[in-house]
PQR file with spaces between the fields and no chain letter, atoms N, CA, C, O and H, PARSE charges and radii, in Angstrom:
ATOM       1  N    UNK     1      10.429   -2.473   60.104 -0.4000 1.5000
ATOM       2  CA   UNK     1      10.741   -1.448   61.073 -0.0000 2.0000
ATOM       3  C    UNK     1      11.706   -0.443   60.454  0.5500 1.7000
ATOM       4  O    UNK     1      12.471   -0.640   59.510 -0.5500 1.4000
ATOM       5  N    UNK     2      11.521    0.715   61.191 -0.4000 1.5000
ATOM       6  CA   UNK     2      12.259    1.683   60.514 -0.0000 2.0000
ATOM       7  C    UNK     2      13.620    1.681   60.741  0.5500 1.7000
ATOM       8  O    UNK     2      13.857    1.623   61.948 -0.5500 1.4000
ATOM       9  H    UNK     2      10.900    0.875   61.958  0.4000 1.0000
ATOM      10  N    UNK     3      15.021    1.740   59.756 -0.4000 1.5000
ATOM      11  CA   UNK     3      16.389    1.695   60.015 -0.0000 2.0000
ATOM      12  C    UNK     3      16.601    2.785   61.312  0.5500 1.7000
ATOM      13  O    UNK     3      17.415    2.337   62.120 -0.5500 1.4000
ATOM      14  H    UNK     3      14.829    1.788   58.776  0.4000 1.0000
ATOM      15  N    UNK     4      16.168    3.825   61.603 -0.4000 1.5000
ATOM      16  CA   UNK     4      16.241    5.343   61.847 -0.0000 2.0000
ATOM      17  C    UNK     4      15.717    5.680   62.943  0.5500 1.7000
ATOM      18  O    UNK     4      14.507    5.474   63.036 -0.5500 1.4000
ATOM      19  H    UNK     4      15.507    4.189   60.947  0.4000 1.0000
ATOM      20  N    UNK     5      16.428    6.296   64.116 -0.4000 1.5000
ATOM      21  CA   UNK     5      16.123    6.646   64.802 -0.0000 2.0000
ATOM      22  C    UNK     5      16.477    8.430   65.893  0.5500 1.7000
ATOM      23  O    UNK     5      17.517    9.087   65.896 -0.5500 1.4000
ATOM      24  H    UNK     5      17.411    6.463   64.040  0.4000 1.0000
ATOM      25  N    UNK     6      15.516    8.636   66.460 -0.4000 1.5000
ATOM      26  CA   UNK     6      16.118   10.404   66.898 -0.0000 2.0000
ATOM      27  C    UNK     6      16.564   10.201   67.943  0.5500 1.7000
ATOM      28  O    UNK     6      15.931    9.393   68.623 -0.5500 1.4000
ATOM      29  H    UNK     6      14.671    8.102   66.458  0.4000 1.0000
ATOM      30  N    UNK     7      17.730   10.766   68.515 -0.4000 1.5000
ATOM      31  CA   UNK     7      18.251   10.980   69.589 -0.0000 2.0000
ATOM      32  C    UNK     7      18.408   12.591   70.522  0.5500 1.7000
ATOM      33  O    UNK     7      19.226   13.393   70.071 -0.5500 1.4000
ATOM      34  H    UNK     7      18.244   11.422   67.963  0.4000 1.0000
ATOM      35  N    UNK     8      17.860   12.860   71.389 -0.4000 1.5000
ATOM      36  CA   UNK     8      18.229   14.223   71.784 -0.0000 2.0000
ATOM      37  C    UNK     8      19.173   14.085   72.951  0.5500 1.7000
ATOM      38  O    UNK     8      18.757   13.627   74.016 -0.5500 1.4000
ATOM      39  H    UNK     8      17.195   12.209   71.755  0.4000 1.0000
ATOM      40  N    UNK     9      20.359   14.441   72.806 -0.4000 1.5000
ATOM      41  CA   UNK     9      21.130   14.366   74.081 -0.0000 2.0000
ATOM      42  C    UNK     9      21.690   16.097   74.553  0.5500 1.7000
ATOM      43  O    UNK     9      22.177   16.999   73.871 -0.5500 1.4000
ATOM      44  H    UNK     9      20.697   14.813   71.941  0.4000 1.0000
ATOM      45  N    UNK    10      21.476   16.038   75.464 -0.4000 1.5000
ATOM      46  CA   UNK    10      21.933   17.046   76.225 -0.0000 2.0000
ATOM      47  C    UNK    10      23.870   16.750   76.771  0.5500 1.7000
ATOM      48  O    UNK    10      24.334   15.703   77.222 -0.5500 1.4000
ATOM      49  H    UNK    10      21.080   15.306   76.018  0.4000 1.0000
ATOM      50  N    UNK    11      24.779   18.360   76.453 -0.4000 1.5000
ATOM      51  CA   UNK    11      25.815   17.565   76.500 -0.0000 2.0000
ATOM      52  C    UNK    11      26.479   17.932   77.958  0.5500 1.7000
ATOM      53  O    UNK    11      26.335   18.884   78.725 -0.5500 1.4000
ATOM      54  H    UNK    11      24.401   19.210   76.087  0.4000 1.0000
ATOM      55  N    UNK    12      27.145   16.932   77.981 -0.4000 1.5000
ATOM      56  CA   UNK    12      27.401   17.571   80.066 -0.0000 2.0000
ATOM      57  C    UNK    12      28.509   18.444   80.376  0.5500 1.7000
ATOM      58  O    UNK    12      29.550   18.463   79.719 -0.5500 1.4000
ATOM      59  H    UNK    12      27.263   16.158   77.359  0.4000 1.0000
ATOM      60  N    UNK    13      28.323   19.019   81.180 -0.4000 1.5000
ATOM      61  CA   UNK    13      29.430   20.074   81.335 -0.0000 2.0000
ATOM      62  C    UNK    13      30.471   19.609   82.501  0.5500 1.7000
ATOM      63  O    UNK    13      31.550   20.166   82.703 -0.5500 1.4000
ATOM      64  H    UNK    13      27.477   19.004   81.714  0.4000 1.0000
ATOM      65  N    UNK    14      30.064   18.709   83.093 -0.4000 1.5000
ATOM      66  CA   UNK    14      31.387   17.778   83.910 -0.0000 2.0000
ATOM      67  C    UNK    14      32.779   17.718   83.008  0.5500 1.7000
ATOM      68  O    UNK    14      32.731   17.561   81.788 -0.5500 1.4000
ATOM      69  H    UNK    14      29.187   18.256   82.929  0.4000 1.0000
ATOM      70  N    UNK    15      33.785   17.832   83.598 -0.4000 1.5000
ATOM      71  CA   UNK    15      34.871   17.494   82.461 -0.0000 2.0000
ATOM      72  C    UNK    15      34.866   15.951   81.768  0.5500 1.7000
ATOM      73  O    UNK    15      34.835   15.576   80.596 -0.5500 1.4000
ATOM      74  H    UNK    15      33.824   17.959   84.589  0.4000 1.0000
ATOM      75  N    UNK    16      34.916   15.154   83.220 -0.4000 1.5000
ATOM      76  CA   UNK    16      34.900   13.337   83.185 -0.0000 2.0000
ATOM      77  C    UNK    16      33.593   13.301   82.467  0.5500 1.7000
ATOM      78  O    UNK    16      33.869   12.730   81.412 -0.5500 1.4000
ATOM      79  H    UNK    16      34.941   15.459   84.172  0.4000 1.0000
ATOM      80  N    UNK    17      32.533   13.547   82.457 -0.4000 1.5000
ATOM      81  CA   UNK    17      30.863   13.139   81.658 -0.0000 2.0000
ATOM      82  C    UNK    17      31.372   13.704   80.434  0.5500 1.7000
ATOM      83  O    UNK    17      30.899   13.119   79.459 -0.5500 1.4000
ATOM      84  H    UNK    17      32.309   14.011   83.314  0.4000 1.0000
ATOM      85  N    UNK    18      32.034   14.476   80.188 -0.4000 1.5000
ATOM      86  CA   UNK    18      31.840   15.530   78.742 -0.0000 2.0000
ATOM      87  C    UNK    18      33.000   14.444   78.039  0.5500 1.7000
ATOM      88  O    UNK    18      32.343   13.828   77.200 -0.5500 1.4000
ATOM      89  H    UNK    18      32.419   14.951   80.980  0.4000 1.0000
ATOM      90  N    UNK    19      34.391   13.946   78.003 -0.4000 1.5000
ATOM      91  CA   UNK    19      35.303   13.454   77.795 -0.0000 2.0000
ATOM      92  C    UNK    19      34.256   11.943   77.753  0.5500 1.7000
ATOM      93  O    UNK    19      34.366   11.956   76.527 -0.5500 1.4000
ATOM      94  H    UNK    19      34.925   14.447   78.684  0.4000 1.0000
ATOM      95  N    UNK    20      33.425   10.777   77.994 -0.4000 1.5000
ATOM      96  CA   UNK    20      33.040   10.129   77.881 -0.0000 2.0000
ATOM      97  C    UNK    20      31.615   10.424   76.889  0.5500 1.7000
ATOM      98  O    UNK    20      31.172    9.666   76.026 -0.5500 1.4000
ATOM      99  H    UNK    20      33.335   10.767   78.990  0.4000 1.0000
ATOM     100  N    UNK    21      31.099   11.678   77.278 -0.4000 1.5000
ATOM     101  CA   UNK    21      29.685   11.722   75.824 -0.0000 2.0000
ATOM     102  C    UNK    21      30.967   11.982   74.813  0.5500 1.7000
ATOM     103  O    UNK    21      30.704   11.102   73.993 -0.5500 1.4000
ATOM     104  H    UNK    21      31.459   12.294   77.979  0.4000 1.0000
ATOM     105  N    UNK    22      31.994   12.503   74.393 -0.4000 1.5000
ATOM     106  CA   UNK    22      32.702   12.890   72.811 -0.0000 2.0000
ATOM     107  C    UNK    22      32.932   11.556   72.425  0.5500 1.7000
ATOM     108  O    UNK    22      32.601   11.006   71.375 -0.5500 1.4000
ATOM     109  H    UNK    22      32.208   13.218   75.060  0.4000 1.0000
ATOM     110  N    UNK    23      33.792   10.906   73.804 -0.4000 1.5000
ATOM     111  CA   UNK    23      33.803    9.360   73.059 -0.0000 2.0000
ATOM     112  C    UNK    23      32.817    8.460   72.854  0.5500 1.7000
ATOM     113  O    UNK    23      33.083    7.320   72.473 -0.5500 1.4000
ATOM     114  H    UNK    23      34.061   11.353   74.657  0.4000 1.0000
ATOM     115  N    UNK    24      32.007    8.726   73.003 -0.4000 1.5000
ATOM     116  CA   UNK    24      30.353    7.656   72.867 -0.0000 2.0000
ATOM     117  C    UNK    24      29.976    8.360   71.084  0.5500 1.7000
ATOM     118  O    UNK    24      29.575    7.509   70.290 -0.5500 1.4000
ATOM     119  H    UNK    24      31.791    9.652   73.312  0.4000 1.0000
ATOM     120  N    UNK    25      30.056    9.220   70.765 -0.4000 1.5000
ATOM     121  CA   UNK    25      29.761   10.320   69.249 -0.0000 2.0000
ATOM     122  C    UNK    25      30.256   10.031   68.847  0.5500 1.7000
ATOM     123  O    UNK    25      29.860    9.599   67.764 -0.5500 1.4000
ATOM     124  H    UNK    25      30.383    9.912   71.410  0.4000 1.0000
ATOM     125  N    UNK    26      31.892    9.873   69.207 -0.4000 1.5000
ATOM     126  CA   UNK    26      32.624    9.380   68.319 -0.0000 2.0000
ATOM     127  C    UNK    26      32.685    7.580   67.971  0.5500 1.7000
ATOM     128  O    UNK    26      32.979    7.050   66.899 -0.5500 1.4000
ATOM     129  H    UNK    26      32.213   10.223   70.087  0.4000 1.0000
ATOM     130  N    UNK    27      32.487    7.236   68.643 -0.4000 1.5000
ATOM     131  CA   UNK    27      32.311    5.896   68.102 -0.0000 2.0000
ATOM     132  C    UNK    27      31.203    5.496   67.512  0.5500 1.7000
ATOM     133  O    UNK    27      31.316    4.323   67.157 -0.5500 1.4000
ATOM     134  H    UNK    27      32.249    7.666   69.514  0.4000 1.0000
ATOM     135  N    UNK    28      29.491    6.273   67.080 -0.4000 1.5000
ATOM     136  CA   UNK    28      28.834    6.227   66.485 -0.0000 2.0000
ATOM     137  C    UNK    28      28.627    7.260   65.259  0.5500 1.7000
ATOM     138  O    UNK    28      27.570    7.399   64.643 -0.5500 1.4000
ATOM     139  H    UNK    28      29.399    7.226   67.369  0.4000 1.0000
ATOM     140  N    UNK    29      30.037    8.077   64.978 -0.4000 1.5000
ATOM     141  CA   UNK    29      30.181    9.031   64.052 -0.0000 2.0000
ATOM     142  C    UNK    29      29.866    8.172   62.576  0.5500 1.7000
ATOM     143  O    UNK    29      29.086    8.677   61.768 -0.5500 1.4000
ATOM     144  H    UNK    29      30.896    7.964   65.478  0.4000 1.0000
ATOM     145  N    UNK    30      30.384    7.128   62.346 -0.4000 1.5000
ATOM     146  CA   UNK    30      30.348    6.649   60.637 -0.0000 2.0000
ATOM     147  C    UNK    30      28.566    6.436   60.780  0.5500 1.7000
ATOM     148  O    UNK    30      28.062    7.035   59.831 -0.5500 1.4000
ATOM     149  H    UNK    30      31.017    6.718   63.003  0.4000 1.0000
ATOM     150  N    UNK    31      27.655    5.887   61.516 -0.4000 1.5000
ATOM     151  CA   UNK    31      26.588    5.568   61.778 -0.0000 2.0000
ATOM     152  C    UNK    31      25.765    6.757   61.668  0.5500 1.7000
ATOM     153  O    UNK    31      24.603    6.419   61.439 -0.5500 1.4000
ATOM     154  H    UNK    31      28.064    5.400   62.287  0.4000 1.0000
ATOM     155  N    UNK    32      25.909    8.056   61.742 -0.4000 1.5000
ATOM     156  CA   UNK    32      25.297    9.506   61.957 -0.0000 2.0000
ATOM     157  C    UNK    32      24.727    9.855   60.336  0.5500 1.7000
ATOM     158  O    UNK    32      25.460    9.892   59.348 -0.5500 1.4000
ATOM     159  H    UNK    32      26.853    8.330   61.927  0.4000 1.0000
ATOM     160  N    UNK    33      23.730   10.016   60.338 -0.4000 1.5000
ATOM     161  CA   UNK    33      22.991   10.641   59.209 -0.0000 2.0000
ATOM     162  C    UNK    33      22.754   11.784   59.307  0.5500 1.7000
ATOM     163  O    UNK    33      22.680   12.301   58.192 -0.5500 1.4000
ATOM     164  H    UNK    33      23.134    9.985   61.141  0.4000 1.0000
ATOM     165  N    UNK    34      22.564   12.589   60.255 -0.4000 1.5000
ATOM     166  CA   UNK    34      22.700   14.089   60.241 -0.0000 2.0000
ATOM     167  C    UNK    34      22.690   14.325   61.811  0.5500 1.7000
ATOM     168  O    UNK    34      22.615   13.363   62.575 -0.5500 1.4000
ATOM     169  H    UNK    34      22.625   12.169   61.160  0.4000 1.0000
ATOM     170  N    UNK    35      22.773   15.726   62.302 -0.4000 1.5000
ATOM     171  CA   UNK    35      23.296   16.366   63.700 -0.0000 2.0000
ATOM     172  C    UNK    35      22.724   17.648   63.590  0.5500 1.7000
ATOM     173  O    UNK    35      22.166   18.180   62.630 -0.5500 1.4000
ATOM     174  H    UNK    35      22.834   16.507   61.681  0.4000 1.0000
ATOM     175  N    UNK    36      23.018   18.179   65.057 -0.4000 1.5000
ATOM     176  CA   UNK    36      22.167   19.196   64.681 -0.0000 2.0000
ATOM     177  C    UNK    36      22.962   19.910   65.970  0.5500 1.7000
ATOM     178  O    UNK    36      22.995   19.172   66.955 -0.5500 1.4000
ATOM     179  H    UNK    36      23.471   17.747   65.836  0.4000 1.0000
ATOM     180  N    UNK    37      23.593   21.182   66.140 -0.4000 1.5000
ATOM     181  CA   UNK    37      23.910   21.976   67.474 -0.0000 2.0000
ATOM     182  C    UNK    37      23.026   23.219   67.607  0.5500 1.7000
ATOM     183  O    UNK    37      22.750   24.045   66.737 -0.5500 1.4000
ATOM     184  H    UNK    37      23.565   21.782   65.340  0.4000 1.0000
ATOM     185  N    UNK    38      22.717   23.180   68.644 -0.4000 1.5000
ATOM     186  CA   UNK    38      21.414   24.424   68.963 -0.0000 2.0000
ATOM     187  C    UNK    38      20.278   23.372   69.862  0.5500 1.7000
ATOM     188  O    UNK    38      20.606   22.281   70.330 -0.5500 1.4000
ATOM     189  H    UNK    38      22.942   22.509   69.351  0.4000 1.0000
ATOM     190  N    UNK    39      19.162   23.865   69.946 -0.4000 1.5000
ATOM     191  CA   UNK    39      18.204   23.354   70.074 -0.0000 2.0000
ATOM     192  C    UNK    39      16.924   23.527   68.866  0.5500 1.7000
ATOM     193  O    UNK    39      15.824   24.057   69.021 -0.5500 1.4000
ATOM     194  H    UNK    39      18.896   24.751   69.566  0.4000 1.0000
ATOM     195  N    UNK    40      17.647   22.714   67.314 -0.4000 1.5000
ATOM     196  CA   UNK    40      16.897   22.556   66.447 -0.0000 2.0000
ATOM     197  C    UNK    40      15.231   22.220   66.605  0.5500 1.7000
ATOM     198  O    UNK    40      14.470   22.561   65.700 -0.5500 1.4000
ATOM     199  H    UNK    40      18.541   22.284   67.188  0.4000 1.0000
ATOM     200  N    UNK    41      14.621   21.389   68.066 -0.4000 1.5000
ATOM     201  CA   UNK    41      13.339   21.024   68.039 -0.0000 2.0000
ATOM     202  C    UNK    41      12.740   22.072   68.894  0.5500 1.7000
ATOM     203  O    UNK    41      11.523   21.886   68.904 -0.5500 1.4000
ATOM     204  H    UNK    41      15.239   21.112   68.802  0.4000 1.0000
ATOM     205  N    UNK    42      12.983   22.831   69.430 -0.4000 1.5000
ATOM     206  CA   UNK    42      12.576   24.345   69.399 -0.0000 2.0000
ATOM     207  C    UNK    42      12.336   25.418   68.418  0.5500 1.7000
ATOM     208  O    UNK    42      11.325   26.077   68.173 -0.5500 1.4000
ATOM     209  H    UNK    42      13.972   22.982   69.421  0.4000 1.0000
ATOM     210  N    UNK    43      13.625   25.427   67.877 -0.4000 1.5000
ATOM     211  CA   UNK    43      13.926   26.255   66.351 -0.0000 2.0000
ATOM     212  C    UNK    43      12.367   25.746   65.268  0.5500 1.7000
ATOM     213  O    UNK    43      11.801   26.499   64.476 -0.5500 1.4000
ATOM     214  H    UNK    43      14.446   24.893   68.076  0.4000 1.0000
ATOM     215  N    UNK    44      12.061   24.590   65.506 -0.4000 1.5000
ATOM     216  CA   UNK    44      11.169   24.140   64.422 -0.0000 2.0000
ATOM     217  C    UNK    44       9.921   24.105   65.072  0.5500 1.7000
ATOM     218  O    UNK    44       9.033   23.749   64.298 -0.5500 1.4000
ATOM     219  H    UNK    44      12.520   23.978   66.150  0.4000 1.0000
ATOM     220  N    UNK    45       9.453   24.397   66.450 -0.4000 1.5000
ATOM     221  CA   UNK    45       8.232   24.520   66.576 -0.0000 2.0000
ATOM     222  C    UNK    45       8.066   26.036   66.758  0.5500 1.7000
ATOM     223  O    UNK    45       6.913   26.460   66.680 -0.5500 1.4000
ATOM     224  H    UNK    45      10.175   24.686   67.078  0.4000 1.0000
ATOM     225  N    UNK    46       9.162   27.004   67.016 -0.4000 1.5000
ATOM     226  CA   UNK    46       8.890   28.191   66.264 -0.0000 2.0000
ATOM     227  C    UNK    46       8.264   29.040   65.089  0.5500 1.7000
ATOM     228  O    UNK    46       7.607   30.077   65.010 -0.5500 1.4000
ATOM     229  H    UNK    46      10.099   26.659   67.080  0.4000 1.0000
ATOM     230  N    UNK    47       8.762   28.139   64.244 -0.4000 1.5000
ATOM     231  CA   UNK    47       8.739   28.033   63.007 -0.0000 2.0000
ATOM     232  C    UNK    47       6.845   27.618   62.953  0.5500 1.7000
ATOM     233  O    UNK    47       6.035   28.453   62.551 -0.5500 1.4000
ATOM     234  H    UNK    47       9.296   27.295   64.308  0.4000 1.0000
ATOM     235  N    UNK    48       6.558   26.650   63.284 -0.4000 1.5000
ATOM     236  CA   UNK    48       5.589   25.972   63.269 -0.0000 2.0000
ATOM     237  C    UNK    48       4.390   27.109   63.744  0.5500 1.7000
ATOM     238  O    UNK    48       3.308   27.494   63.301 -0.5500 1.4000
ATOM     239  H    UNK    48       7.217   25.971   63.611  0.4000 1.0000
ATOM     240  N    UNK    49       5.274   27.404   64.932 -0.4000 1.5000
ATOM     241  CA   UNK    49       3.761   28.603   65.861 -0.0000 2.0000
ATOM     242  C    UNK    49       3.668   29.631   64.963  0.5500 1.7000
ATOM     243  O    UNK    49       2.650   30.296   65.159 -0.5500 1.4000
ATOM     244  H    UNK    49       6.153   27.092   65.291  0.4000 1.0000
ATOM     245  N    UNK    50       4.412   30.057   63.957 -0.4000 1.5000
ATOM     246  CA   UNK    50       4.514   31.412   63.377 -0.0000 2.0000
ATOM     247  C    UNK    50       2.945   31.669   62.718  0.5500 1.7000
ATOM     248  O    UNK    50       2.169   30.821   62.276 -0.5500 1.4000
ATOM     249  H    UNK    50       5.239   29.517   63.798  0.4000 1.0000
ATOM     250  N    UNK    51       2.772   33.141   62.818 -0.4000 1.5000
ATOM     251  CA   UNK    51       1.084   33.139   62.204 -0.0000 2.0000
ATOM     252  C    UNK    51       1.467   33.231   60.917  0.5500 1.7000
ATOM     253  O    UNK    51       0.535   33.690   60.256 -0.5500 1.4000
ATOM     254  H    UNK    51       3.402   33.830   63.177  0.4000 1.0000
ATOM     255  N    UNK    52       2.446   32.996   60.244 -0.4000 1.5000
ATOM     256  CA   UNK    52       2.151   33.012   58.669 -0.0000 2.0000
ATOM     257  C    UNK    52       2.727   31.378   58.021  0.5500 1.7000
ATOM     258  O    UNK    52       2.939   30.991   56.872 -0.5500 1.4000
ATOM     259  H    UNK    52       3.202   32.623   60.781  0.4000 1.0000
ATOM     260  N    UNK    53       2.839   30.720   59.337 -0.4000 1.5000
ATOM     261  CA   UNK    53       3.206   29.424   58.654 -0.0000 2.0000
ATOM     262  C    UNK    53       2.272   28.779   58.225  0.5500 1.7000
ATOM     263  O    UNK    53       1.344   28.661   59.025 -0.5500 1.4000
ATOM     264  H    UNK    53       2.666   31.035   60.271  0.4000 1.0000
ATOM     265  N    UNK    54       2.070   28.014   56.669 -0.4000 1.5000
ATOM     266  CA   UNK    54       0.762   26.757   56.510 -0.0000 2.0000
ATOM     267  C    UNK    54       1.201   25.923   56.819  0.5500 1.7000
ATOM     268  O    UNK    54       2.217   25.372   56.396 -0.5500 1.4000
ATOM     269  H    UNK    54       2.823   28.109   56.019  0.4000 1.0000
ATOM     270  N    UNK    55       0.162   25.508   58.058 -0.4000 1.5000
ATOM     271  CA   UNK    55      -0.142   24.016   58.541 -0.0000 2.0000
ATOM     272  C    UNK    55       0.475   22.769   57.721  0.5500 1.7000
ATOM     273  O    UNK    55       1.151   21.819   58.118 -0.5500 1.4000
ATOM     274  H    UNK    55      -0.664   25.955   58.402  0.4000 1.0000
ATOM     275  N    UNK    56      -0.038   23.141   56.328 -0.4000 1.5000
ATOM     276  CA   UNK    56      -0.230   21.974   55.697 -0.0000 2.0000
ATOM     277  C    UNK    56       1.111   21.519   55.427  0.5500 1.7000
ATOM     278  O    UNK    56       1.334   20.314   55.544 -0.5500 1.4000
ATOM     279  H    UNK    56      -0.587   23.913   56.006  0.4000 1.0000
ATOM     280  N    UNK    57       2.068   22.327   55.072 -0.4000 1.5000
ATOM     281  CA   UNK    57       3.551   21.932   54.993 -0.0000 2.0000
ATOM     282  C    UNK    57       3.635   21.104   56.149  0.5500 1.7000
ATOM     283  O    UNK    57       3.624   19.928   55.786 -0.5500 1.4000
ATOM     284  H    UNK    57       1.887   23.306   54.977  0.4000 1.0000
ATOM     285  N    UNK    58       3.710   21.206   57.297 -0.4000 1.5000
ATOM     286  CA   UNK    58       4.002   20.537   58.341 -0.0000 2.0000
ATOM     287  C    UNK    58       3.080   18.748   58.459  0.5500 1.7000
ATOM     288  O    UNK    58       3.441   17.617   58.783 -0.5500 1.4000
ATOM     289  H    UNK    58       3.719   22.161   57.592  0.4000 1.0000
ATOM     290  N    UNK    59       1.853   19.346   58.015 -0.4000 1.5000
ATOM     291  CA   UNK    59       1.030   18.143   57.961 -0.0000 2.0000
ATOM     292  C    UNK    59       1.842   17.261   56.620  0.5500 1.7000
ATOM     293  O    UNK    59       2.587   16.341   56.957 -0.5500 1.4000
ATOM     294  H    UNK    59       1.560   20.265   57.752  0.4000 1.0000
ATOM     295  N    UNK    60       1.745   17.441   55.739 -0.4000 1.5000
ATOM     296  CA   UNK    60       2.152   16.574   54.399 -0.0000 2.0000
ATOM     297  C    UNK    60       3.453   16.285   55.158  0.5500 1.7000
ATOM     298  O    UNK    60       3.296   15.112   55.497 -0.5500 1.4000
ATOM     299  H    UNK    60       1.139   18.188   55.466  0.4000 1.0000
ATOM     300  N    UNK    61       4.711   16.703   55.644 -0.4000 1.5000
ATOM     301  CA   UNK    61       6.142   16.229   55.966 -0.0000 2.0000
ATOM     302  C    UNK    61       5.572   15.118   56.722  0.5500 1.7000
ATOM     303  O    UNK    61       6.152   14.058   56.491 -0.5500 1.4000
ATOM     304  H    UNK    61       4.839   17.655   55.369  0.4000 1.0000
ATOM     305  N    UNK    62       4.683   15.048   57.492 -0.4000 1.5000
ATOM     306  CA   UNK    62       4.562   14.080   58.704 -0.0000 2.0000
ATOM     307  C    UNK    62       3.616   13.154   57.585  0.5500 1.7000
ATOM     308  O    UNK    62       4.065   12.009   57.636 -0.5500 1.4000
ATOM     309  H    UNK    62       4.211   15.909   57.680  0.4000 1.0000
ATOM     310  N    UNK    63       2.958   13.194   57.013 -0.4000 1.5000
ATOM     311  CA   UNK    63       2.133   12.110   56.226 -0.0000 2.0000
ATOM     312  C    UNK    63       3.164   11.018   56.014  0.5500 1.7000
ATOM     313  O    UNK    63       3.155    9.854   56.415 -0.5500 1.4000
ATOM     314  H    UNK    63       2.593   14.124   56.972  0.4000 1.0000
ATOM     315  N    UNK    64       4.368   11.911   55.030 -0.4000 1.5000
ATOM     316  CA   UNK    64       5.472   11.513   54.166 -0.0000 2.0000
ATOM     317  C    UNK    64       6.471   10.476   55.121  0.5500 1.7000
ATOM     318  O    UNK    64       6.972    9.376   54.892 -0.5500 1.4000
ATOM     319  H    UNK    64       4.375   12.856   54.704  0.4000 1.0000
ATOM     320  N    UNK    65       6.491   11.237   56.096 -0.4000 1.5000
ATOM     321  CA   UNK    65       7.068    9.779   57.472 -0.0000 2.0000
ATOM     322  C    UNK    65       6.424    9.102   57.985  0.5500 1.7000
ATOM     323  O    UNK    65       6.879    8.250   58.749 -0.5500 1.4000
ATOM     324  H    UNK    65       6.084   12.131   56.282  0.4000 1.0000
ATOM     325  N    UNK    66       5.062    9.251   57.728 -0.4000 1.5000
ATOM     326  CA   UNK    66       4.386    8.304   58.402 -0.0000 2.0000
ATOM     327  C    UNK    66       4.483    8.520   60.140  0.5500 1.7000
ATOM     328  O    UNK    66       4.815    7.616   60.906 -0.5500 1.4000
ATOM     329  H    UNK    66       4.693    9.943   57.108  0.4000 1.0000
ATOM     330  N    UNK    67       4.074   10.080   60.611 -0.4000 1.5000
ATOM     331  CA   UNK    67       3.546   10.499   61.717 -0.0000 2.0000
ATOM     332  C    UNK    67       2.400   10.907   61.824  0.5500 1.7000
ATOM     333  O    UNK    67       2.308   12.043   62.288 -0.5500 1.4000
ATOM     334  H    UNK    67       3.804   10.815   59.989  0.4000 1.0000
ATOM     335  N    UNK    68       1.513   10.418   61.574 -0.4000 1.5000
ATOM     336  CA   UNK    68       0.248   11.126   61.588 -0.0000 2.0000
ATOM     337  C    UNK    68       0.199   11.448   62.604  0.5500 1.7000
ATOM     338  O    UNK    68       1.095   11.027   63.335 -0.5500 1.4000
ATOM     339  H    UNK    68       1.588    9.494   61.197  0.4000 1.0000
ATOM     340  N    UNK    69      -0.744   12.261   63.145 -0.4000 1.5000
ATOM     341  CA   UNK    69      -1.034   12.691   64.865 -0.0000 2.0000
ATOM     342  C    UNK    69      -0.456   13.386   65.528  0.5500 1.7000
ATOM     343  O    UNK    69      -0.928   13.998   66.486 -0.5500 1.4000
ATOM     344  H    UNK    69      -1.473   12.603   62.551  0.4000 1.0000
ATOM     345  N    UNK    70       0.854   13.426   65.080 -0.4000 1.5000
ATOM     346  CA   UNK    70       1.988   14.045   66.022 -0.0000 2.0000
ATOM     347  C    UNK    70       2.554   15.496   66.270  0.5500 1.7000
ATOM     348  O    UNK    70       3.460   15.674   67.085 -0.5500 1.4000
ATOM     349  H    UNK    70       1.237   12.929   64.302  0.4000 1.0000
Protein backbone atom coordinates (compact mmCIF):
# COMPACT_ATOMS: atom_id res chain seq x y z
CA UNK A 1 0.00 0.00 0.00
CA UNK A 2 0.93 3.32 -0.71
CA UNK A 3 2.89 5.40 2.32
CA UNK A 4 0.97 8.68 0.82
CA UNK A 5 -1.88 10.19 0.98
CA UNK A 6 -4.00 13.68 -0.38
CA UNK A 7 -5.76 15.71 1.83
CA UNK A 8 -7.96 18.77 0.77
CA UNK A 9 -9.06 20.78 3.68
CA UNK A 10 -10.88 23.79 3.55
CA UNK A 11 -9.76 26.29 6.36
CA UNK A 12 -12.51 27.70 8.74
CA UNK A 13 -13.07 31.06 9.37
CA UNK A 14 -14.66 30.57 12.97
CA UNK A 15 -12.04 31.91 15.35
CA UNK A 16 -12.52 28.55 17.86
CA UNK A 17 -12.55 26.04 14.35
CA UNK A 18 -9.58 28.08 12.86
CA UNK A 19 -7.36 27.99 16.36
CA UNK A 20 -8.11 24.04 16.44
CA UNK A 21 -7.48 23.29 12.31
CA UNK A 22 -3.63 25.35 13.03
CA UNK A 23 -3.31 23.01 15.88
CA UNK A 24 -4.30 19.75 14.07
CA UNK A 25 -1.26 21.09 10.99
CA UNK A 26 0.68 21.64 13.41
CA UNK A 27 0.92 18.52 14.99
CA UNK A 28 1.16 16.73 11.60
CA UNK A 29 3.79 19.38 10.32
CA UNK A 30 7.13 16.92 10.63
CA UNK A 31 4.76 14.24 8.68
CA UNK A 32 3.95 16.90 5.60
CA UNK A 33 5.63 16.21 2.31
CA UNK A 34 4.41 19.11 0.55
CA UNK A 35 1.31 21.89 0.89
CA UNK A 36 -0.14 23.84 -1.20
CA UNK A 37 -2.23 27.53 -0.45
CA UNK A 38 -4.63 28.53 -3.23
CA UNK A 39 -6.77 26.14 -4.77
CA UNK A 40 -3.83 24.20 -6.53
CA UNK A 41 -6.53 21.32 -7.93
CA UNK A 42 -8.22 23.93 -9.88
CA UNK A 43 -4.98 25.74 -10.87
CA UNK A 44 -4.08 22.22 -12.48
CA UNK A 45 -7.16 21.36 -14.26
CA UNK A 46 -6.80 24.73 -15.84
CA UNK A 47 -3.81 23.99 -16.93
CA UNK A 48 -5.10 20.67 -18.17
CA UNK A 49 -8.29 22.34 -20.17
CA UNK A 50 -5.83 24.69 -21.92
CA UNK A 51 -6.05 24.16 -25.89
CA UNK A 52 -2.37 24.03 -26.15
CA UNK A 53 -1.81 21.57 -23.39
CA UNK A 54 -0.58 17.72 -24.53
CA UNK A 55 -2.68 15.28 -23.08
CA UNK A 56 0.03 13.06 -22.96
CA UNK A 57 2.05 14.88 -20.24
CA UNK A 58 -0.85 14.48 -18.05
CA UNK A 59 -1.46 10.87 -19.17
CA UNK A 60 2.33 9.56 -18.61
CA UNK A 61 2.33 11.60 -14.82
CA UNK A 62 -0.70 9.42 -13.99
CA UNK A 63 0.82 6.10 -15.60
CA UNK A 64 3.97 7.00 -13.37
CA UNK A 65 1.54 6.92 -10.11
CA UNK A 66 -0.23 4.44 -11.09
CA UNK A 67 -3.72 6.38 -11.85
CA UNK A 68 -4.82 5.17 -14.78
CA UNK A 69 -8.40 6.34 -15.56
CA UNK A 70 -8.45 9.24 -13.58
Amino acid sequence: MNQFFTAVLQRPAEPAALERYTQALDSIRPFLTASALGNAISLLEQIEEHEDFDNRIADEARDRLGMHGC
